[in-house]
C-alpha positions as CSV (number, residue, x, y, z in Angstrom):
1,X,0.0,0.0,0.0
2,X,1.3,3.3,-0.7
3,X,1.3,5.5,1.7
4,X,0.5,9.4,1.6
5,X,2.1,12.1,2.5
6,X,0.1,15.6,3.3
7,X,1.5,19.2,4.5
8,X,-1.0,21.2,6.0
9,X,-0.4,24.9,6.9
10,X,-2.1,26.2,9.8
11,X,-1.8,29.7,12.1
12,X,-2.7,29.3,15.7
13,X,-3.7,25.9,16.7
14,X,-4.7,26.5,20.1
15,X,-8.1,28.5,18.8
16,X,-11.4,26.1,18.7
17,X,-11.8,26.8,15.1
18,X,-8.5,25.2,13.9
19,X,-8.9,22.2,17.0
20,X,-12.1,20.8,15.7
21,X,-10.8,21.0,12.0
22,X,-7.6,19.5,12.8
23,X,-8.9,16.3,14.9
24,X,-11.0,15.8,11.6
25,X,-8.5,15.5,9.4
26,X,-6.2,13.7,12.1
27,X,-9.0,11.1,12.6
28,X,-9.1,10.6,8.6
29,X,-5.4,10.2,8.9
30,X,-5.1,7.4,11.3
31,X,-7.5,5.6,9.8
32,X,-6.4,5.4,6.6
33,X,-2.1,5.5,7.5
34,X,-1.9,8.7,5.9
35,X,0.8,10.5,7.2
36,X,0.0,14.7,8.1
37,X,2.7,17.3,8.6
38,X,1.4,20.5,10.1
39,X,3.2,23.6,9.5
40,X,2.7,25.7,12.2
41,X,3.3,29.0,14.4
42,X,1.6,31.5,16.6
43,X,2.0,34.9,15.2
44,X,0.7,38.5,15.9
45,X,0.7,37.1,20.0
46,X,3.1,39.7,21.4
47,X,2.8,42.6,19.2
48,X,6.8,42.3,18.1
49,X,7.3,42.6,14.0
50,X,10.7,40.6,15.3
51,X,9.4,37.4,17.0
52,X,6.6,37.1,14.1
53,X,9.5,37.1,11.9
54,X,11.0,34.3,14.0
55,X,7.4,32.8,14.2
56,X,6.4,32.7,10.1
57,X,10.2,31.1,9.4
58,X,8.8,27.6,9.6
59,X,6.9,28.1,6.4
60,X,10.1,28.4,5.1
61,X,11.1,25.2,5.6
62,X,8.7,22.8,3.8
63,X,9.0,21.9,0.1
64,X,5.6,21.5,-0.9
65,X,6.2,19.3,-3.9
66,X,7.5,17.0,-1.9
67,X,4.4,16.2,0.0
68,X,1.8,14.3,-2.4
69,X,-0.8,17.1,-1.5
70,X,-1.5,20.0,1.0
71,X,-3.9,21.1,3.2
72,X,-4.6,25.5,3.6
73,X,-5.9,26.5,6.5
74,X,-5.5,30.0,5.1
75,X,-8.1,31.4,7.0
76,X,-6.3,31.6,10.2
77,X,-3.6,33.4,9.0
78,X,-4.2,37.6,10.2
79,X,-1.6,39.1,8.3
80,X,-2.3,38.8,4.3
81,X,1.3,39.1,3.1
82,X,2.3,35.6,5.0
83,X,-0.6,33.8,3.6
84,X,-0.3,35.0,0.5
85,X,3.4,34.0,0.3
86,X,2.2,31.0,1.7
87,X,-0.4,30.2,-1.0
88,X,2.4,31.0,-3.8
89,X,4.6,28.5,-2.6
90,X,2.0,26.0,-3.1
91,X,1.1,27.2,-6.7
92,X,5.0,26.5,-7.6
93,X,4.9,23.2,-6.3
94,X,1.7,22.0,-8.4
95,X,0.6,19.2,-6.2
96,X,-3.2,18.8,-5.4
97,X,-4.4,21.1,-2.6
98,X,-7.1,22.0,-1.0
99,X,-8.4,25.5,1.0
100,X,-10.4,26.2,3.5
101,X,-13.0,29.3,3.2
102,X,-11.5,30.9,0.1
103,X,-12.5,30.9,-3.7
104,X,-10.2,32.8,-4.8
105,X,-7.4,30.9,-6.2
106,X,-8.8,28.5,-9.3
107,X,-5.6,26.0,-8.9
108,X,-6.7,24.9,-5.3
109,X,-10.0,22.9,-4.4
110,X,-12.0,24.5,-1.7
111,X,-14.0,23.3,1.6
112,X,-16.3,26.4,3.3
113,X,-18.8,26.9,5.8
114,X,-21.8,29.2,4.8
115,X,-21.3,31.8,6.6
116,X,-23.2,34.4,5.4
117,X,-26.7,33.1,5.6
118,X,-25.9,31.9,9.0
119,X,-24.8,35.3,10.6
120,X,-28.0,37.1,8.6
121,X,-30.1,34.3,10.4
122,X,-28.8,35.3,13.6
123,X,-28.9,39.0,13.3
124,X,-32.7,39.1,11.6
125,X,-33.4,36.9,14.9
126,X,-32.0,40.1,16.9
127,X,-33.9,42.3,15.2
128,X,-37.7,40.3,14.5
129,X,-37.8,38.5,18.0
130,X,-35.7,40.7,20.4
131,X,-36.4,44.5,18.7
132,X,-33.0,45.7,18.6
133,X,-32.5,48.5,16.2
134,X,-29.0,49.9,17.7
135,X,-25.9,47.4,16.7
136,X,-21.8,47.5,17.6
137,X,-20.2,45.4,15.3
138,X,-16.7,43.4,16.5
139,X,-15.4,42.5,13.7
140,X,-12.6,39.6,12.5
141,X,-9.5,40.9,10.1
142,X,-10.4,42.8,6.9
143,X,-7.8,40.5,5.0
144,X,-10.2,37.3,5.9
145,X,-12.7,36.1,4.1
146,X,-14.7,34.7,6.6
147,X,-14.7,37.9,8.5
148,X,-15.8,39.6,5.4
149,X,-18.5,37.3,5.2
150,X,-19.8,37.5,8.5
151,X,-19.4,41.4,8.3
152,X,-21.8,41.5,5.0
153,X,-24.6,39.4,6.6
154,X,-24.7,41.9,9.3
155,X,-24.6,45.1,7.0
156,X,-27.4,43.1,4.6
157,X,-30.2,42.4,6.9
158,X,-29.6,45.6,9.1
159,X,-30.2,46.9,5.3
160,X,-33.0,44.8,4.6
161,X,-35.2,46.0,7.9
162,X,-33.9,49.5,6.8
163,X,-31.7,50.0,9.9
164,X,-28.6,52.2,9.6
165,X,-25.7,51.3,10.6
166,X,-23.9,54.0,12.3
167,X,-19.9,53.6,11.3
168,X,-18.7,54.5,14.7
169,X,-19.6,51.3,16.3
170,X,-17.5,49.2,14.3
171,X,-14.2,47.6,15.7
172,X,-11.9,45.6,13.7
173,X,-10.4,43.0,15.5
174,X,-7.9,39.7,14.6
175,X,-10.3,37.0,15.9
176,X,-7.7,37.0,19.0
177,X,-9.3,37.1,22.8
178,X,-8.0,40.0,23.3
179,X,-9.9,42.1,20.7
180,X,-13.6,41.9,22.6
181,X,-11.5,43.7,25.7
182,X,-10.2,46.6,23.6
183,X,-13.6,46.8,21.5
184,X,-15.2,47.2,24.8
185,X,-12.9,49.9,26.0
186,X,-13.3,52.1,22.6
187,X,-16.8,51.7,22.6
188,X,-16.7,52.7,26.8
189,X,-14.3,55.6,25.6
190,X,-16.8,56.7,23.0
191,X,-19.0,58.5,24.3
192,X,-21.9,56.6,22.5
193,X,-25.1,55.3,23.8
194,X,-25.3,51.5,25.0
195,X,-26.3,49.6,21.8
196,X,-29.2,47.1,22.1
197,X,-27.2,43.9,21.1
198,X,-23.1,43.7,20.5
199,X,-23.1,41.2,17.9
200,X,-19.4,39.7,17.4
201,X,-17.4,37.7,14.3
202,X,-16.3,34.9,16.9
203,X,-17.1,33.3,20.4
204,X,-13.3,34.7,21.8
205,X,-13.9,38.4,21.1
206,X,-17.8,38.0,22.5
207,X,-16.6,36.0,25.6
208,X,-14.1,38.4,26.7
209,X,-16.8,41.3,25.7
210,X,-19.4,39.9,27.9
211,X,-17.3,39.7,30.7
212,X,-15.5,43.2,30.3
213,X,-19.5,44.8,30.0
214,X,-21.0,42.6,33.2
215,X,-17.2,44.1,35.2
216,X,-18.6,47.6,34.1
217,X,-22.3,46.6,35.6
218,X,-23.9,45.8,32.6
219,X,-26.1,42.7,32.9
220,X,-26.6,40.6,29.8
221,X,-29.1,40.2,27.9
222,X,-31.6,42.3,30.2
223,X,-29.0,45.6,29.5
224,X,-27.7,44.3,26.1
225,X,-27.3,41.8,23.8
226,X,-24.0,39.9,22.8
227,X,-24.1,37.2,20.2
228,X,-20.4,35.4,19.0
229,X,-20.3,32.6,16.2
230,X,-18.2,29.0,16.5
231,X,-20.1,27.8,19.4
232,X,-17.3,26.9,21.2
233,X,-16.9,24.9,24.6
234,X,-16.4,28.2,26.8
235,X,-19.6,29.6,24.6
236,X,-21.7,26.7,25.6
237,X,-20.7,26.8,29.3
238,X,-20.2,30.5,30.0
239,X,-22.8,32.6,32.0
240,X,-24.7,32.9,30.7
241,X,-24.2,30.6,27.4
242,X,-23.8,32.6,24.4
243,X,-25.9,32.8,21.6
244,X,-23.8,31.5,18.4
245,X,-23.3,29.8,15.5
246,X,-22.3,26.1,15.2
247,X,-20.5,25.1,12.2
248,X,-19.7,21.2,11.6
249,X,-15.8,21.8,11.6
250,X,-14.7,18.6,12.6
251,X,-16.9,17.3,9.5
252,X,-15.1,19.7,6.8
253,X,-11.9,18.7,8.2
254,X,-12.7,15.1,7.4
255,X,-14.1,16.2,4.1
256,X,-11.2,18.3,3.0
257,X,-8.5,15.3,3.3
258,X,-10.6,12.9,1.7
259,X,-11.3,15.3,-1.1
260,X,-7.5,15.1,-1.1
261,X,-6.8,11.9,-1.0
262,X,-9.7,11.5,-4.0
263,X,-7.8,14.2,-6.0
264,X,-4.2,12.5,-5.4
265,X,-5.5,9.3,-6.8
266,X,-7.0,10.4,-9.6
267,X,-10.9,10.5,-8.2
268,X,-12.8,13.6,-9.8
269,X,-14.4,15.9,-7.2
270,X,-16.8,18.7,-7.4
271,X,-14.5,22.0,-6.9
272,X,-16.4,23.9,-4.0
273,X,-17.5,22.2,-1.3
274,X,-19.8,23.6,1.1
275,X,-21.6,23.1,4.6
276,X,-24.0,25.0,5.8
277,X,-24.2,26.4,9.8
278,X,-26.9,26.7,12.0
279,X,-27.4,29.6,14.7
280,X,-27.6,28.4,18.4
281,X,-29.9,31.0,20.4
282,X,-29.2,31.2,23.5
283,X,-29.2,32.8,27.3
284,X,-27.2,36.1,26.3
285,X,-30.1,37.4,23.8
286,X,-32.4,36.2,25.9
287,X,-33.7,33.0,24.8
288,X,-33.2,29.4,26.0
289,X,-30.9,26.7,24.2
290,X,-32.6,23.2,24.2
291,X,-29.1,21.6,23.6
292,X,-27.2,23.2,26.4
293,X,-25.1,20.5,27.9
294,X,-26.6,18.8,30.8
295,X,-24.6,19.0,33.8
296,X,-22.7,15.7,34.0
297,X,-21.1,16.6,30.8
298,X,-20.3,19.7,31.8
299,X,-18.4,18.9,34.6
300,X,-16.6,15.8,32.9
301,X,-15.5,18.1,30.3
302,X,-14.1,21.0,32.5
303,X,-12.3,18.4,34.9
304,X,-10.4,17.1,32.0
305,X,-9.6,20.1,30.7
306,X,-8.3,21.7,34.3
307,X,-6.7,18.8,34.8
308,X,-4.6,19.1,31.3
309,X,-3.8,22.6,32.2
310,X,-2.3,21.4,35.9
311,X,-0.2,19.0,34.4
312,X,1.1,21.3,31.4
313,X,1.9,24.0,33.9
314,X,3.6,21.9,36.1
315,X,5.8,20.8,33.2
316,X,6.2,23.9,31.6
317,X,7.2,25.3,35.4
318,X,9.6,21.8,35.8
319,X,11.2,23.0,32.3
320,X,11.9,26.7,32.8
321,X,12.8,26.1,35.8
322,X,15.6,23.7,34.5
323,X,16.6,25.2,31.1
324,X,17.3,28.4,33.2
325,X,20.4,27.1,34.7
326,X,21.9,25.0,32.0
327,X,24.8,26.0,30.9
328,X,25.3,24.0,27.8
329,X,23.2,22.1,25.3
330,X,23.8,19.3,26.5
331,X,22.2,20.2,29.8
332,X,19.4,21.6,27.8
333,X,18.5,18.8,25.7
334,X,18.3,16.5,29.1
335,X,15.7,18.8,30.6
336,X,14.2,18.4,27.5
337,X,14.3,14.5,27.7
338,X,12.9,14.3,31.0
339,X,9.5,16.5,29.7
340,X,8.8,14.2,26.7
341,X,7.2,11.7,28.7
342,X,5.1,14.5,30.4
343,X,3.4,15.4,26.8
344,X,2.8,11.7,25.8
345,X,4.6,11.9,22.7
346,X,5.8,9.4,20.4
347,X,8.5,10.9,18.5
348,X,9.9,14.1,19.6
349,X,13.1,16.3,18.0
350,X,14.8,18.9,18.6
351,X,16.7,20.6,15.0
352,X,18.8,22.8,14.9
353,X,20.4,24.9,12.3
354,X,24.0,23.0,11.4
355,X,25.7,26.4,12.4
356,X,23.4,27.6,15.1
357,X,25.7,28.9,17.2
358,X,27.9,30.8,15.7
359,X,25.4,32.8,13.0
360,X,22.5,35.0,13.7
361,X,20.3,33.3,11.1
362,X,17.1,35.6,10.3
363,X,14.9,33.8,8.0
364,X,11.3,35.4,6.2
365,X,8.9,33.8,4.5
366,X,8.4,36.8,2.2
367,X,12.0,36.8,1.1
368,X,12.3,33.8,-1.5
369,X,15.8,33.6,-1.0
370,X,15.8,33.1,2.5
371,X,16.3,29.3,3.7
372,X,17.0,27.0,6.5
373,X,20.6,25.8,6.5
374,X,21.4,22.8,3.9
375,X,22.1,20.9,6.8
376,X,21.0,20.4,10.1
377,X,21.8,18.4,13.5
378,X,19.5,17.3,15.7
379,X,21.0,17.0,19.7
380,X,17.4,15.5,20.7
381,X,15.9,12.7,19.3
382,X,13.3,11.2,21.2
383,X,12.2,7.6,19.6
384,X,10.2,4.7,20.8
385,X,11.2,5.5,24.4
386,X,14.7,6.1,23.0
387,X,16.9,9.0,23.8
388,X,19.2,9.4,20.7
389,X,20.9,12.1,18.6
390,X,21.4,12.5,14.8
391,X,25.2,15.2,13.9
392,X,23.8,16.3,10.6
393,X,20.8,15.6,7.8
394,X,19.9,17.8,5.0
395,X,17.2,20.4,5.8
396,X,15.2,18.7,2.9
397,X,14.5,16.0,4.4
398,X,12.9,17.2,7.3
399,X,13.3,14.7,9.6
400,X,16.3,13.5,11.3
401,X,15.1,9.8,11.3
402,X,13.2,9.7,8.3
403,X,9.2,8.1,8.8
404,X,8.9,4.8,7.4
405,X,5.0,4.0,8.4
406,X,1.8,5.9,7.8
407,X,-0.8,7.3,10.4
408,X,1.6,9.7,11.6
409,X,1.0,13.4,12.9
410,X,3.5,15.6,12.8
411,X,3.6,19.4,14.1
412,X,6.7,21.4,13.1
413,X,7.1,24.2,15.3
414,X,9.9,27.3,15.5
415,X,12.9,27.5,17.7
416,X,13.6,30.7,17.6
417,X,14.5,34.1,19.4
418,X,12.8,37.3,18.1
419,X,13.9,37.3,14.4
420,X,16.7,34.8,14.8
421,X,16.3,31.3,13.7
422,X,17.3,28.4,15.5
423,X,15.8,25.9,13.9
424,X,12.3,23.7,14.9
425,X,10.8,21.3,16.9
426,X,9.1,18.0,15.9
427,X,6.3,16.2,17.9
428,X,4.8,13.0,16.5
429,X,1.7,11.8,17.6
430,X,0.5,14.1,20.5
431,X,-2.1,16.4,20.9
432,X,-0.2,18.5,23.3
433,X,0.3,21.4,20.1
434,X,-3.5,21.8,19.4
435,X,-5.4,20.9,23.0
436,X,-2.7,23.2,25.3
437,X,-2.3,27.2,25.2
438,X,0.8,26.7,26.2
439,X,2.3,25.2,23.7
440,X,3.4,28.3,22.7
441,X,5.2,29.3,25.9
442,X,7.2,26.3,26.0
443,X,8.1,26.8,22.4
444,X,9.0,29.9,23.7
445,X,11.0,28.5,26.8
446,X,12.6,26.0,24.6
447,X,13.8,29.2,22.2
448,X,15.1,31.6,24.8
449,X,17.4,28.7,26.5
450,X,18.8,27.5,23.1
451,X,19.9,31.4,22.4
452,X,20.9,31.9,26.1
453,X,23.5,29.4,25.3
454,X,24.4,29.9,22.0
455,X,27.0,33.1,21.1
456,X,23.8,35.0,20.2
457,X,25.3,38.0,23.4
458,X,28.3,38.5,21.3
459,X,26.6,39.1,17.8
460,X,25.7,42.6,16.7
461,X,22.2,42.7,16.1
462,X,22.4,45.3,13.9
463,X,25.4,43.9,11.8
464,X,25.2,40.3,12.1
465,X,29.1,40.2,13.1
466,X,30.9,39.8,16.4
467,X,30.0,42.6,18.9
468,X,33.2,44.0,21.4
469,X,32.7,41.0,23.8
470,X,32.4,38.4,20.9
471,X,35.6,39.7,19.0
472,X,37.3,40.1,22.8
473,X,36.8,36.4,23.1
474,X,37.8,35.0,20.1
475,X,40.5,37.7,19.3
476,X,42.9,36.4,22.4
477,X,42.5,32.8,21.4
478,X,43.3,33.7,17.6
479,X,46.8,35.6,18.7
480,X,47.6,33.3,21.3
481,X,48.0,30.5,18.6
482,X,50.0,32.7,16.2
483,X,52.7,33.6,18.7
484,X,52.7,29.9,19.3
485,X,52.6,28.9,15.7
486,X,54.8,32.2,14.6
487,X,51.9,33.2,12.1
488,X,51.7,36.7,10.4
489,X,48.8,38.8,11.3
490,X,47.4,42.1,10.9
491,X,44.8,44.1,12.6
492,X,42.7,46.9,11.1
493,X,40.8,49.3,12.7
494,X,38.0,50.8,10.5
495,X,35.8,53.7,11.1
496,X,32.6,54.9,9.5
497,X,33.3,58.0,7.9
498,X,30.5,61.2,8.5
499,X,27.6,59.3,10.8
500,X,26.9,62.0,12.3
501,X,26.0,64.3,9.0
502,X,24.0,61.0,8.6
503,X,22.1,60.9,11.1
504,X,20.9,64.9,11.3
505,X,20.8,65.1,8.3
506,X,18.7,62.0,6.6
507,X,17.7,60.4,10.3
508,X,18.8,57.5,12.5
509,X,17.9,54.9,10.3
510,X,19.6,55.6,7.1
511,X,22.7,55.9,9.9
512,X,21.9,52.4,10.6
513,X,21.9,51.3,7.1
514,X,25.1,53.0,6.3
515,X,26.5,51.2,9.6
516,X,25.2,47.8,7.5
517,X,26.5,48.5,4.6
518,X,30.2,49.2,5.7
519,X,29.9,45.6,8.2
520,X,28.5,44.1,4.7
521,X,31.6,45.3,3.4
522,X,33.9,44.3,5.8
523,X,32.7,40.9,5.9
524,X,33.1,39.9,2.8
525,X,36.5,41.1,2.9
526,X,37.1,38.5,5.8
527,X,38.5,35.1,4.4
528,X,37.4,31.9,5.9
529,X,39.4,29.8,7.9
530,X,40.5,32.2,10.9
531,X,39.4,35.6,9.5
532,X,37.4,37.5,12.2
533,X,35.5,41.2,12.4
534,X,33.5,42.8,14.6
535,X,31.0,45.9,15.5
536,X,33.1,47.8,18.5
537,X,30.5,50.1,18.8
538,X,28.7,53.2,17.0
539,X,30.8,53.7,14.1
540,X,34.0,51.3,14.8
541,X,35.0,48.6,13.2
542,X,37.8,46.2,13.8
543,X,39.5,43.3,11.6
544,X,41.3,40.4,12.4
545,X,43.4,38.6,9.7
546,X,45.6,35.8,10.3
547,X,48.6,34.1,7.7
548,X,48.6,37.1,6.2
549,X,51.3,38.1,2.9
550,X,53.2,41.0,3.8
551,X,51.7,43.5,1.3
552,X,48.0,42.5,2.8
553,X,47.7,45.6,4.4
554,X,47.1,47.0,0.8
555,X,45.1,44.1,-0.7
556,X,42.3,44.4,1.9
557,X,42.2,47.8,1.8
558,X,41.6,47.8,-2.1
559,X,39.5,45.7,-2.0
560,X,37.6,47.0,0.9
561,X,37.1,50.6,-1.0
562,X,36.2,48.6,-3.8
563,X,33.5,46.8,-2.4
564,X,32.2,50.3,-0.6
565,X,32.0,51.6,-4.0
566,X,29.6,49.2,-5.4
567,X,27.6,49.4,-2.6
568,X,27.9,53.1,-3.2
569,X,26.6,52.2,-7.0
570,X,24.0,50.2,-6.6
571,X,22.0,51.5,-3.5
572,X,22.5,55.3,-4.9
573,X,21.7,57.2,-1.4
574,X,22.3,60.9,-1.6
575,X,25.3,60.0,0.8
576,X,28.5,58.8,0.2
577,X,29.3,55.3,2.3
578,X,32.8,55.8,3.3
579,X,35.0,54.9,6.0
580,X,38.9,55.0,6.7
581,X,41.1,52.0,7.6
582,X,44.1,51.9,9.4
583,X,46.1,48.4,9.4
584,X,49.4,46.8,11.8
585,X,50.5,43.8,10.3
586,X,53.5,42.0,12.3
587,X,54.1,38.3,13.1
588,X,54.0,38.7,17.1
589,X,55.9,37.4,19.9
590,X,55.4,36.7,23.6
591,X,56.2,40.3,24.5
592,X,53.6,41.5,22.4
593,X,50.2,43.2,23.5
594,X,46.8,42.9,21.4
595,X,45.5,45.9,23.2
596,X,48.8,47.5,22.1
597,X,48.4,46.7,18.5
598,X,44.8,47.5,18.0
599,X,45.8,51.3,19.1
600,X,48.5,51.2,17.0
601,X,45.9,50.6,14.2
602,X,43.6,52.9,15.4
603,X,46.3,55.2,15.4
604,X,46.4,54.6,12.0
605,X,43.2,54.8,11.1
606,X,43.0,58.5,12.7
607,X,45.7,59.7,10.8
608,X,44.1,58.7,7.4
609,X,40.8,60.0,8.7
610,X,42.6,63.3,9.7
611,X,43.8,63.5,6.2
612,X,40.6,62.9,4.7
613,X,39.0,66.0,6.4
614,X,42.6,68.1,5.6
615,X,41.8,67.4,1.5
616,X,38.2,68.3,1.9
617,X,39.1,71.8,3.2
């Protein structure tokens, strides 16, 4: 039997909407050995362009046409640029895929809820049984279709009953928790009169709405009326249980892979699919909901789930706790091995990038020229109850043991701290990524302690070099062996030239990308094999070459200028990128100093820099 191999690409997993869709296609999976490989990350959490950077780099790493089909959960993705980078990458590979909520892109097959006639339902239920005339609107992202949709029902049969809609009460939110706190604020900052029903795009922003209006005194529904739509768990049990909208995810999710499966073996489908929602009235405008959960139920499920949370925290507390005083990876990687058990995984694996920690690696998805290292290394492979390791495998490949039976599920997460890439994380056959909110913590727990130990404190952020303390460390080491091996050295001292006319004159951040430019320049004069430089500070620069000819002094200084100058071609500012260079070449002995010899070349340097301003005058 051949068996199948699916990527699916998903934003968020610890929202309802994505769990109930996810367990379908999982259950589909297992049941018919097809192997699944989510893609995932948690972006726009912290409010830091920098982490999501970090964050989107997984969807880097997949080669799509690789996989025998893939699964788009573009929906859950806020920001449009990512998905849409996202949904490119799938075009190029030209394997059978399939979308959820979108007809936009004719190459893909699609699997959507109705949500427009569903959210009209709801609100001409607001209007024809409860009166309400006066509406706030919390709405999803303007980049997401199903927002959009949910957003035109409401417009359309507040249209229909001739009610207008006054533009004032509209928030735009990200579907995030979050968002029904700050809608509530603006609306209390408003000045505007209490509407007669906040009606929201999802059960998070209502939830969090409800509570921040019954904390200001507002009882619900007798004040006003709040209505969400996904009918999630905390919807059905809150206080009271909030009208909604169910939508049979778990059933798409089952339809979507099959549909895939169908289209990978040659089976014809239809090319829109489409399920259709029904609206669950409620306690919170008013009415009562025959299929409330009785209380058994209830208290079964929210026993479970606080007793999933205990034991995640406690692990997650275990693990910080831990990672916070290693000192090496090794150390890391065996906190790491005593949590696996903890999150009743199968397969769990720890990759990093082959370089990781020597390079400040920034990968982004919107750059098609940025990618994972060819090779990586994986300290932490956990296997069958096995602790292992694997040196090196190529990125390609994915895994560091490669899978050789179907009914897997995989989750690749990012390692990762703010915009530098680490590398990712593997877990096989555990629910801990979609059922836990924080999954993401100890993603980011896992991240911080990897960098903490790497040599990410002596990298320039700005530069991507050594920083003072990085070239300090490796600097002493580097001369120490060419006393001892009687090598030929030189040091050069280099020093932006004008920063400051920079900076007043054009702003801070062209200074910064002049301060790029000349540590581009610099390091690509560096040769490999011993070669160091490094970002002193503000406008200094300092080089480190070892077995060095004796007219080298000359040869990196050409060749510096020259490089300067097609910089100074290509990126055209209305600046010149200069700097001066002063070099001290010497094969030294035991009576020599470092710190002596880098002022001697920053003697140097002066001088020429004097001389500069001299001929300008």
């Amino acid at each position: 039997m051949t068996i199948r191999n699916i990527a699916a690409v998903v934003s968020g997993m610890d929202e309802e909407y994505p769990y109930h869709i996810i367990r379908g296609i999982n259950d589909y999976a297992r049941e018919n050995d097809i192997n699944v490989s989510y893609f995932a990350a948690f972006g726009g959490i912290v409010d830091s362009k920098d982490f999501d950077t970090g964050e989107f780099s997984i969807y880097a790493l997949p080669d799509f046409a690789k996989f025998d089909g893939v699964l788009l959960l573009s929906n859950t993705f806020a920001n449009p640029e990512i998905r849409n980078c996202i949904i490119d990458k799938v075009k190029k590979a030209g394997v059978p895929a399939v979308i959820f909520e979108c007809k936009d892109h004719e190459e893909f097959y699609d699997v959507s809820i109705n949500n427009y006639s569903v959210m009209k339902k709801l609100v001409e239920h607001l209007i024809d049984k409860h009166g309400c005339r006066t509406f706030n609107f919390i709405a999803g992202p303007s980049a997401n279709p199903e927002a959009n949709d949910r957003y035109r029902a409401f417009r359309d049969a507040l249209a229909d009953h001739n009610i207008e809609f006054d533009e004032r009460r509209l928030f735009n939110g990200v579907f995030r928790s979050y968002d029904g706190i700050k809608a509530i604020e603006e609306f209390a900052a408003s000045g505007l009169s209490l509407p007669d029903a906040f009606v929201c795009a999802n059960d998070s922003m209502a939830l969090t709405a409800m509570s921040m209006l019954q904390r200001m005194g507002y009882n619900i529904p007798d004040d006003v009326i709040i209505t969400g739509f996904d009918n999630t768990f905390n919807a059905r049990n809150s206080f009271p249980a909030l009208t909604t909208v169910k939508r049979p995810l778990y059933p798409s999710g089952q339809k979507a892979i099959q549909i895939l499966i169908d289209l990978i073996n040659g089976i014809p489908h239809e090319k829109s699919t489409l399920f259709e929602a029904t609206p669950v009235f409620s306690e919170s405008c008013g009415c009562t909901d025959e299929d409330i959960e009785d209380i058994t139920e209830f208290k079964k499920n929210t026993y479970h789930r606080i007793e999933l949370t205990y034991t995640s925290v406690h692990m997650l507390n275990r693990l910080t706790a831990g990672l916070a005083g290693a000192q090496d990876l090794t150390q890391c990687v065996d906190h790491l091995a005593n949590m696996v058990k903890t999150l009743a995984c199968e397969k769990f694996s720890i990759c990093l990038l082959e370089d990781w920690e020597n390079t400040y690696h920034s990968i982004s998805i919107t750059d098609p020229n940025a990618t994972y290292s060819e090779y990586m290394t994986a300290p932490l492979v956990y296997l069958n109850g096995e602790i292992t390791k694997v040196d090196k495998f190529e990125s390609g490949q994915l895994f560091p043991v490669p899978q050789k039976t179907g009914g897997n599920i995989n989750y690749f997460l990012p390692l990762h701290f703010d915009e530098r890439c680490l590398g990712y994380l593997i877990m096989t056959n555990s629910d801990f990524p979609i059922y836990s909110f924080l999954c993401h913590t100890m993603m980011m727990s896992i991240g911080n302690a990897i960098a903490g130990i790497s040599k990410l404190n002596i990298i320039d952020p700005l530069c991507k070099i050594y920083n003072r303390s990085g070239f300090t460390q490796n600097a002493e080491e580097i001369f120490k062996s060419c006393i001892s091996d009687k090598r030929r050295m030189m040091i050069s001292f280099i020093d932006l030239d004008g920063l400051k006319s920079i900076n007043d004159n054009y702003g801070h951040k062209e200074g910064d990308f002049a301060i790029q430019m000349v540590a581009e320049a610099i390091s690509s004069c560096c040769r490999r094999g011993g070669d160091i430089c490094a970002r002193l500070g503000g406008d200094e620069f300092i080089v480190l070459c070892v077995n060095t000819p004796d007219n080298f002094e000359s040869i990196l200084e050409k060749r510096f200028q020259s490089i300067l100058d097609s910089i100074n071609e290509k990126v055209k500012k209305p600046y010149p990128i200069s700097a001066s260079i002063g070099s001290v070449a010497l094969t030294p002995t035991e009576t020599d100093m470092l710190s002596d010899i880098i002022t001697q070349a920053d003697a140097k340097m002066y001088e020429v820099k004097k001389q500069k301003k001299a001929n300008r005058k």
